[in-house]
VONUGU-807373 format. One line per field, with one value per atom (N, C-alpha, C, O): residue number from 0; atom name; z, x, y. Coordinates in pm, 1 decimal. Each point is the difference from the previous one (the first is absolute). Layout:
dovo [NUM, ...]
sekol [CA, ...]
pz [Z, ...]
px [X, ...]
py [Y, ...]
//
This chain:
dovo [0, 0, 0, 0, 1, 1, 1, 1, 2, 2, 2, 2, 3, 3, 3, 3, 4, 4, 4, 4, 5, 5, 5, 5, 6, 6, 6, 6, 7, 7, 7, 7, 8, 8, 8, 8, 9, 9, 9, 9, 10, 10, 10, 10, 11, 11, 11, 11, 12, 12, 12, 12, 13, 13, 13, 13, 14, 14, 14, 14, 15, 15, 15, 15, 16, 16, 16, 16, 17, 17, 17, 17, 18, 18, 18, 18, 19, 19, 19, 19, 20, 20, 20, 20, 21, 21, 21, 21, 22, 22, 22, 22, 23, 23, 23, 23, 24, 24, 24, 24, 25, 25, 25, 25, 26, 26, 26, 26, 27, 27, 27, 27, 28, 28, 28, 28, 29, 29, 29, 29, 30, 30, 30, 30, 31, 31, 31, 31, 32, 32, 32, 32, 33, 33, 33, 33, 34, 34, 34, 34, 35, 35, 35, 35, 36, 36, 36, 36, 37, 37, 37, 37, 38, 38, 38, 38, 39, 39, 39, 39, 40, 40, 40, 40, 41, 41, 41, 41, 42, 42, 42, 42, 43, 43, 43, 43, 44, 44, 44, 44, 45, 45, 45, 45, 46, 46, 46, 46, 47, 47, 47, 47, 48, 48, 48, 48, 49, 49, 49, 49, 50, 50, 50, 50, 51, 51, 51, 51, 52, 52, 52, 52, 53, 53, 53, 53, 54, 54, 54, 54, 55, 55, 55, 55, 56, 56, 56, 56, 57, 57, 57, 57, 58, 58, 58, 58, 59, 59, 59, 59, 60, 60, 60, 60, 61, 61, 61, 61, 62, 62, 62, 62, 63, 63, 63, 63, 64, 64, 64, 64, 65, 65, 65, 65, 66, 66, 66, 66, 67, 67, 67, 67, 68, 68, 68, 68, 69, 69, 69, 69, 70, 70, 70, 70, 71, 71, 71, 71, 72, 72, 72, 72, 73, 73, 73, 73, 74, 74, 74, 74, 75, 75, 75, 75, 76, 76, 76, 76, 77, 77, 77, 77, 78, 78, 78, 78, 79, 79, 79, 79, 80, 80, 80, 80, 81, 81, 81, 81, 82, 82, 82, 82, 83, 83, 83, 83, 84, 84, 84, 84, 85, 85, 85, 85, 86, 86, 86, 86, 87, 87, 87, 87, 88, 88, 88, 88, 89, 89, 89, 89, 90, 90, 90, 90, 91, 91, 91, 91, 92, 92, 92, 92, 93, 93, 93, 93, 94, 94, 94, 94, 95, 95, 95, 95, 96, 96, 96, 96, 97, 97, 97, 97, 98, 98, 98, 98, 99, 99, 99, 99, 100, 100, 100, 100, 101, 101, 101, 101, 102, 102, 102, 102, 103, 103, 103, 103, 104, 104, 104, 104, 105, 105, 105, 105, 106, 106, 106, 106, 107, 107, 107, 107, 108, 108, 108, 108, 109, 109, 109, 109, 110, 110, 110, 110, 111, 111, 111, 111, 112, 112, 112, 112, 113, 113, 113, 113]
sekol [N, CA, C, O, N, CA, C, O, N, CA, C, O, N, CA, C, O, N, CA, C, O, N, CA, C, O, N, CA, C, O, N, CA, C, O, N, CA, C, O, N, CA, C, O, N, CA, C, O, N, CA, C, O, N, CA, C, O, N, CA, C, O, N, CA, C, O, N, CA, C, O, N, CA, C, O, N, CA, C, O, N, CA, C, O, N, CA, C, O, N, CA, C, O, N, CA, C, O, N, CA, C, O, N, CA, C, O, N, CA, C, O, N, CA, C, O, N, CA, C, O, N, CA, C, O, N, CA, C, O, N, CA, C, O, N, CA, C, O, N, CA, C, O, N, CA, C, O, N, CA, C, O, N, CA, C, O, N, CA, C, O, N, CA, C, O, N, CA, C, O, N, CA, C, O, N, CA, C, O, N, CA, C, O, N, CA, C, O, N, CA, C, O, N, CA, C, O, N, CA, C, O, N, CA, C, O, N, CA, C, O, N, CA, C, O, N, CA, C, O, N, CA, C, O, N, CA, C, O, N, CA, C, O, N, CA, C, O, N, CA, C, O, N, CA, C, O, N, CA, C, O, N, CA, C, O, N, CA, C, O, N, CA, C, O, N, CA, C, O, N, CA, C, O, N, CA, C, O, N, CA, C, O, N, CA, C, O, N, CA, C, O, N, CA, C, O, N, CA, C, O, N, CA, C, O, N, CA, C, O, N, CA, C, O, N, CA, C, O, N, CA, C, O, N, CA, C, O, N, CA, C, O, N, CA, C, O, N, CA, C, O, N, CA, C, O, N, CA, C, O, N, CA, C, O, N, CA, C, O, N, CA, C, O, N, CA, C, O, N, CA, C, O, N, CA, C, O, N, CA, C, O, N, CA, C, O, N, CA, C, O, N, CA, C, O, N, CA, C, O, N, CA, C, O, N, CA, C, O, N, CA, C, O, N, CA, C, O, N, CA, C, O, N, CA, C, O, N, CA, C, O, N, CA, C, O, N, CA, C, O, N, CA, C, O, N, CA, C, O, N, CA, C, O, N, CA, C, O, N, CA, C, O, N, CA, C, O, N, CA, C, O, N, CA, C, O, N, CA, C, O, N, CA, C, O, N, CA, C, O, N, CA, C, O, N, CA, C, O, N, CA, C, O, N, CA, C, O, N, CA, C, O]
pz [0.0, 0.0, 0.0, 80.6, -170.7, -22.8, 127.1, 79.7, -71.9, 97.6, -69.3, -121.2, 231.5, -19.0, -85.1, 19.8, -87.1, -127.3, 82.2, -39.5, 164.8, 107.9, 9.5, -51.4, 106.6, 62.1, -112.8, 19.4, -97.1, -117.6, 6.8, 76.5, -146.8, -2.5, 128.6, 29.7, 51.0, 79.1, -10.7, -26.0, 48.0, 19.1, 120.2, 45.2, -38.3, 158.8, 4.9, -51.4, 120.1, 46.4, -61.7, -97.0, 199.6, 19.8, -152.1, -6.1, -81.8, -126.0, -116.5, -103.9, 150.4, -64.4, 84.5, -70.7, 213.7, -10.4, -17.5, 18.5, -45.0, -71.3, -137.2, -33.4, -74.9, -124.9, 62.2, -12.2, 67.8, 3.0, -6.0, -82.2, 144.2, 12.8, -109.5, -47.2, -19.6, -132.1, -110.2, -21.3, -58.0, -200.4, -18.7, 62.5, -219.9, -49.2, -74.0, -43.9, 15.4, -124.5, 66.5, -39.3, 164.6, 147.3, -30.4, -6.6, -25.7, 20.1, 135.2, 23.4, 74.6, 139.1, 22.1, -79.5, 207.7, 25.7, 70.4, 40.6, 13.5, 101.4, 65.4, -30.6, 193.1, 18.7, 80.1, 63.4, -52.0, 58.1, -4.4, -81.5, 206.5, 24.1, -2.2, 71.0, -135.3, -12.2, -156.3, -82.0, 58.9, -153.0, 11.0, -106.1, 195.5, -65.9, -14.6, 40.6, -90.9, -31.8, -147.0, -72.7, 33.0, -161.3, -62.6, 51.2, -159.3, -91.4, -57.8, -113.7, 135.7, -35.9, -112.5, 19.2, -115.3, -153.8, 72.4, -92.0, 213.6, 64.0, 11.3, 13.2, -24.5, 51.0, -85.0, 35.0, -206.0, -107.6, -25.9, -38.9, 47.8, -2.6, 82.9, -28.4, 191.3, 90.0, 22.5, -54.3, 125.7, 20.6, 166.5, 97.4, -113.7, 152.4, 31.2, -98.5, 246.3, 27.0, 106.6, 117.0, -194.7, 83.0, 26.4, -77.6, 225.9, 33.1, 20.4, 27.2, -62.2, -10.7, 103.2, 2.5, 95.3, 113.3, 38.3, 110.4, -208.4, 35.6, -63.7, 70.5, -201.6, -73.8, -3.5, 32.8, -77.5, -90.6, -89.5, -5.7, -150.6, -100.5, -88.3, -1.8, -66.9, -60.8, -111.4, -63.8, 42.7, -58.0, -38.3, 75.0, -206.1, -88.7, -51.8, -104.7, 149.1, -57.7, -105.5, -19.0, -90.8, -127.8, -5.2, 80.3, -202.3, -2.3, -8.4, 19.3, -48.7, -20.2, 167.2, 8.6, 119.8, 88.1, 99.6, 118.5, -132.1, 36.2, 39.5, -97.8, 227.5, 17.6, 58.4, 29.9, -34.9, 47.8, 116.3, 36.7, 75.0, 104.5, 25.8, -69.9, 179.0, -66.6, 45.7, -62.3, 142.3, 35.0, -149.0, -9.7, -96.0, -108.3, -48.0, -50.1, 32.7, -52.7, 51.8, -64.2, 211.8, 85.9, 66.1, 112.7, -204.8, 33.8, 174.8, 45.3, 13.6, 116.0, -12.0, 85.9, -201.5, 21.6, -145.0, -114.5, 140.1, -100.7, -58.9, 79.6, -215.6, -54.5, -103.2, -115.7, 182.8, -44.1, -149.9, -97.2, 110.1, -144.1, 120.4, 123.0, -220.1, 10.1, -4.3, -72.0, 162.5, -0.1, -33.3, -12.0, -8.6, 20.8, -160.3, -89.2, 71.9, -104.8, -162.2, -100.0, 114.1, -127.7, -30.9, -108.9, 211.7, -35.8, -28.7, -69.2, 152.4, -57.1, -150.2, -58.5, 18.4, -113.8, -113.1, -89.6, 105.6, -58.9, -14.9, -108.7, 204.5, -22.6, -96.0, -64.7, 79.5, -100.3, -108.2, -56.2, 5.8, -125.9, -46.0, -121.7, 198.8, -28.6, -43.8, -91.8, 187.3, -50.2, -92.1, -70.9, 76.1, -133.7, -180.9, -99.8, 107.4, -109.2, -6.5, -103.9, 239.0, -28.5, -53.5, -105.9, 174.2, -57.3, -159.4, -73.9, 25.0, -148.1, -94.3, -89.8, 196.6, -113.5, 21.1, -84.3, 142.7, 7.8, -81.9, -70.9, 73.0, -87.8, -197.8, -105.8, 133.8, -142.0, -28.6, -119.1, 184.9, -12.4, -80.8, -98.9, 220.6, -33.3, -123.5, -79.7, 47.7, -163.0, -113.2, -109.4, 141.5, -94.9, -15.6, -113.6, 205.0, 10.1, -46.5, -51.8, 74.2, -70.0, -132.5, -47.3, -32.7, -148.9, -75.0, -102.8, 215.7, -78.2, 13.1, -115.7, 204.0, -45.2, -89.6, -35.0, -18.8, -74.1, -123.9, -94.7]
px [84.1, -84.1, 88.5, 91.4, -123.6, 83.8, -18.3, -93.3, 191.1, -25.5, -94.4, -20.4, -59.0, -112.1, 39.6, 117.3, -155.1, 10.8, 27.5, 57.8, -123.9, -21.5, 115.4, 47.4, 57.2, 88.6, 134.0, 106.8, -138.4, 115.2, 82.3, -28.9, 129.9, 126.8, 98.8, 31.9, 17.4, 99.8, 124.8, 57.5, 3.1, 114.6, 140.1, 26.7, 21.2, 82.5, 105.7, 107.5, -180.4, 51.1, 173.0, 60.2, -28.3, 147.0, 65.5, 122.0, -182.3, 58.2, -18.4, 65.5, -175.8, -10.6, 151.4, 88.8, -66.4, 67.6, 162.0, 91.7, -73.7, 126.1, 34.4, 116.6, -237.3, -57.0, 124.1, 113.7, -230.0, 58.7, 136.5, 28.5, 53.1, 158.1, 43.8, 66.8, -104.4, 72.6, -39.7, -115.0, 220.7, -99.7, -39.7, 29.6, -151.4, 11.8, 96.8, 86.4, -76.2, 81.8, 93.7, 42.2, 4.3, 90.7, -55.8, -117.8, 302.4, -30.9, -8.3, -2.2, -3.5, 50.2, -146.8, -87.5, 60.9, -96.8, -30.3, 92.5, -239.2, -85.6, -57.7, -111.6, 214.7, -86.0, -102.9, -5.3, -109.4, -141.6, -50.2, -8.4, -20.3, -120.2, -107.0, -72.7, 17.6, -93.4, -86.6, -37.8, 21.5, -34.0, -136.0, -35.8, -98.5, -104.0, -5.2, -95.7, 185.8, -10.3, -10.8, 86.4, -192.7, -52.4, 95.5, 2.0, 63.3, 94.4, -34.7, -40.9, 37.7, -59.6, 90.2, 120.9, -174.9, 70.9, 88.9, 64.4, -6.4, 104.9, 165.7, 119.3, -180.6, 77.9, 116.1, 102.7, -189.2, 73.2, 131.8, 7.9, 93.0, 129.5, 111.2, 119.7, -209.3, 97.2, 8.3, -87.6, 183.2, 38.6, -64.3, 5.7, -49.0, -67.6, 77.0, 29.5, 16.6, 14.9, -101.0, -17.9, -42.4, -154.1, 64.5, 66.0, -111.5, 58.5, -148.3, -117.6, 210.2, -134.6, 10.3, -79.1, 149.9, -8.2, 126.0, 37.1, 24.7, 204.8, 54.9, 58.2, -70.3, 113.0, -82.1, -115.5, 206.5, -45.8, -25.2, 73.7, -178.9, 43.2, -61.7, -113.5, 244.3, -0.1, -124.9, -8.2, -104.4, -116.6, 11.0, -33.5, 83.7, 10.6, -158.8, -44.9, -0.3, -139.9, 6.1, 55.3, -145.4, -13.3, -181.2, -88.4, 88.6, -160.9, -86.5, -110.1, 117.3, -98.5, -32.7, -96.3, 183.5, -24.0, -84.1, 22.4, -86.2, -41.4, -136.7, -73.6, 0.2, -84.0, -47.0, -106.3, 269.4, 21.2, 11.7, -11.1, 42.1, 68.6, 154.4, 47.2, 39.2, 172.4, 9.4, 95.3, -148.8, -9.3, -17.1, 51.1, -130.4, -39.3, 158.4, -2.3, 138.6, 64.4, 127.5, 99.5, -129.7, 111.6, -65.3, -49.2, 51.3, -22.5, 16.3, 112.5, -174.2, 20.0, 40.5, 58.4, -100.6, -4.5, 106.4, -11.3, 62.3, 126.5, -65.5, -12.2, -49.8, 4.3, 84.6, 19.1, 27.6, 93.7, -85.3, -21.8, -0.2, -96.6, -81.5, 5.5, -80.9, -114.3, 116.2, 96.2, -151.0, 108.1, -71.5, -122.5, 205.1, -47.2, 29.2, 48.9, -78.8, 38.3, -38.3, 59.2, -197.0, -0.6, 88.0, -3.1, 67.8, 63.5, 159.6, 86.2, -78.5, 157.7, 3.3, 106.1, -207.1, -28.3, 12.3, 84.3, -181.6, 47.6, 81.6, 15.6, 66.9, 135.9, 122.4, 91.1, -122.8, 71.5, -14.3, 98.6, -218.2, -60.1, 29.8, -6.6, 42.1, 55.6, 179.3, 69.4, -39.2, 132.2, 38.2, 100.6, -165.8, 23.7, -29.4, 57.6, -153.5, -27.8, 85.8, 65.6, -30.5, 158.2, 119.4, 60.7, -45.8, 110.7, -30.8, 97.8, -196.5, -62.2, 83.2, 82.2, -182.7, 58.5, 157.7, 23.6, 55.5, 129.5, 56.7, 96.5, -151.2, 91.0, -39.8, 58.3, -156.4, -21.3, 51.8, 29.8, -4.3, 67.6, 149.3, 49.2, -7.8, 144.8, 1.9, 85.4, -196.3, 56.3, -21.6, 55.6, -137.5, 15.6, 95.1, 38.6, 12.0, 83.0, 143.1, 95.7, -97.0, 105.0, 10.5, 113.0, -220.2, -59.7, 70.7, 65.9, -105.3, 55.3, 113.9, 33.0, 122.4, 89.0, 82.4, 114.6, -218.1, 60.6, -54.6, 55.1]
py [-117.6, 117.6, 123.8, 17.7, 60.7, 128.0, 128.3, -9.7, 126.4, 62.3, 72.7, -7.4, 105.1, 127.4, 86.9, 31.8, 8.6, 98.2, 155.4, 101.2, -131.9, 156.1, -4.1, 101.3, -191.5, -10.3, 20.9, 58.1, -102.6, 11.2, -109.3, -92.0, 88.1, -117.6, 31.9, 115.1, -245.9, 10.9, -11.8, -105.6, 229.1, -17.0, 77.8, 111.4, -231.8, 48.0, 141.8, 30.8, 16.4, 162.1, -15.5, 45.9, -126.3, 4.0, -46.2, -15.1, -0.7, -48.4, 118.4, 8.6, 83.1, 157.9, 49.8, 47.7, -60.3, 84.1, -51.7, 80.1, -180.4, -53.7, -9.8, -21.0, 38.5, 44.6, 175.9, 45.5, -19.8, 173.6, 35.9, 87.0, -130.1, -20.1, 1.5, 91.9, -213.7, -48.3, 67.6, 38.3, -21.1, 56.2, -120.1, -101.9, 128.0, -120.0, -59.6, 76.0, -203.5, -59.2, -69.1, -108.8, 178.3, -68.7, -115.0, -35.1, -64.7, -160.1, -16.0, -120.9, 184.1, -41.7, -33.9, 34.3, -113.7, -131.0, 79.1, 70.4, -37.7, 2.0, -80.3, -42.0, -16.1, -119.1, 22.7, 105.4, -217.3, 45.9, -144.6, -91.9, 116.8, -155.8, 29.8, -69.5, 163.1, 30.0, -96.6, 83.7, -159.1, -72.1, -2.7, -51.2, 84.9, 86.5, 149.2, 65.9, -21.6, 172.1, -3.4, -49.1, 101.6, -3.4, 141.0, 111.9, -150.8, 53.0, 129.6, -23.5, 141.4, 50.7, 100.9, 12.0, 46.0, 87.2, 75.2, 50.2, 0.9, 106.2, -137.5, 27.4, -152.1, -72.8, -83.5, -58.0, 86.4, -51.0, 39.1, 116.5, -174.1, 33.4, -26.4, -4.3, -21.7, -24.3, -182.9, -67.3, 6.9, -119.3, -14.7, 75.0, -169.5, -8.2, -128.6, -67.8, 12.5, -131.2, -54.9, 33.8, -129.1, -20.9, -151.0, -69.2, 40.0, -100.1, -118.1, 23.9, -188.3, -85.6, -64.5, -94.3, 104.3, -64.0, -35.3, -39.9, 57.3, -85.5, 117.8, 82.4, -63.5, 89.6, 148.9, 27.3, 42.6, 134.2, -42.3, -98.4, 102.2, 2.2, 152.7, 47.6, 0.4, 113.3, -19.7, -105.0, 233.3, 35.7, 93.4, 91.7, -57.7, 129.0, 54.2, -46.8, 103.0, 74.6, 67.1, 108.3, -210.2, 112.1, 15.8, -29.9, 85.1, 59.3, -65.0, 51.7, -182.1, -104.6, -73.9, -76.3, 105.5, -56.5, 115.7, -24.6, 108.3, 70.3, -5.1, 13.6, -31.2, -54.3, -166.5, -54.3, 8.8, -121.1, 24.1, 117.0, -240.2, -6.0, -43.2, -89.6, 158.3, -13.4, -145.1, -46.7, -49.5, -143.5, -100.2, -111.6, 175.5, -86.7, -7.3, -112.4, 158.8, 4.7, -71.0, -33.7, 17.5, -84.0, -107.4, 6.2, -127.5, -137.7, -47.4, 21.0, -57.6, -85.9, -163.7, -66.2, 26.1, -142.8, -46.8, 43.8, -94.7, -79.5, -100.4, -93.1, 64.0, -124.1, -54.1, 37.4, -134.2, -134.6, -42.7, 72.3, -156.8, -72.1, -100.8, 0.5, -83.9, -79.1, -163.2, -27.1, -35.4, -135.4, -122.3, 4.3, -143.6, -72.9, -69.6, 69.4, -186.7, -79.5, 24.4, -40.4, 132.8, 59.4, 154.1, 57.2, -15.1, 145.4, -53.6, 54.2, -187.6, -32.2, -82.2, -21.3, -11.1, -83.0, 113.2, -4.6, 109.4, 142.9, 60.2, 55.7, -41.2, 50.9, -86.4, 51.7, -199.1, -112.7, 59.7, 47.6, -37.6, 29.4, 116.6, 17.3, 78.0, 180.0, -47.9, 43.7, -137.2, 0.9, -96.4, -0.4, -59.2, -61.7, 53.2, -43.2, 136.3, 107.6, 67.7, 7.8, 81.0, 63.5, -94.0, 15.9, -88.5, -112.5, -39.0, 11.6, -47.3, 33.2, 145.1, 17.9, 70.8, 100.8, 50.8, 86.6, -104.5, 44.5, -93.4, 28.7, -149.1, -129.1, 55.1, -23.5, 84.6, 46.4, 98.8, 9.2, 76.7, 91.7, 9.1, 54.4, -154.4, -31.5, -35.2, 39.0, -129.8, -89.6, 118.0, -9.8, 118.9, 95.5, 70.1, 27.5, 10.6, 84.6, -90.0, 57.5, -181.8, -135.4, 15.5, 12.1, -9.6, -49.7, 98.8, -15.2, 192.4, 122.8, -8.7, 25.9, -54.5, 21.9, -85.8, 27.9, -193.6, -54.9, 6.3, -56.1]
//
């Protein structure tokens, strides 16, 4: 459920006024645990480091993220792949196509210098 329209978009005081400090275009990181503060058009340009629970990870704001939240952009959860006897059976099959096409490769590239 979205916030009140009365109320407007949130965003944390203390990150306007660390915005304020900096010009824009500054690669330097703004860090903030703040990851529901919605992105707002003053913010495009600066590097934020929004943390997911362990790391910082650096969030460059351009114009298309505007209106988002800075959390949509710094993952919490790591996924690995999907396991189990059909994902290793898949992967056979990936390398063995590669192994395919490099072996063809070679013979072309054979054929041309003889």
């Amino acid at each position: 459920m979205g916030r009140s329209l009365k109320k407007g978009p949130y965003v944390d005081q203390r990150l306007l006024k660390k915005m304020a400090a900096l010009k824009p275009g500054s690669r330097e990181a703004i860090k903030t645990w703040s990851r529901d503060s919605t992105i707002m058009p003053e913010m495009v340009g600066f590097t934020f480091g929004v943390h997911n629970g362990r790391v910082f990870n650096d969030v460059y704001v351009t114009e298309d993220m505007v209106g988002h939240k800075l959390g949509e952009f710094s993952l919490t959860r790591k996924f690995t792949r999907h396991g189990g006897r059909m994902a290793r059976e898949e992967a056979v099959a990936a390398a063995e196509v590669e192994k395919a096409k490099l072996t063809a490769a070679q013979q072309e590239t054979g054929e041309k210098k003889a």
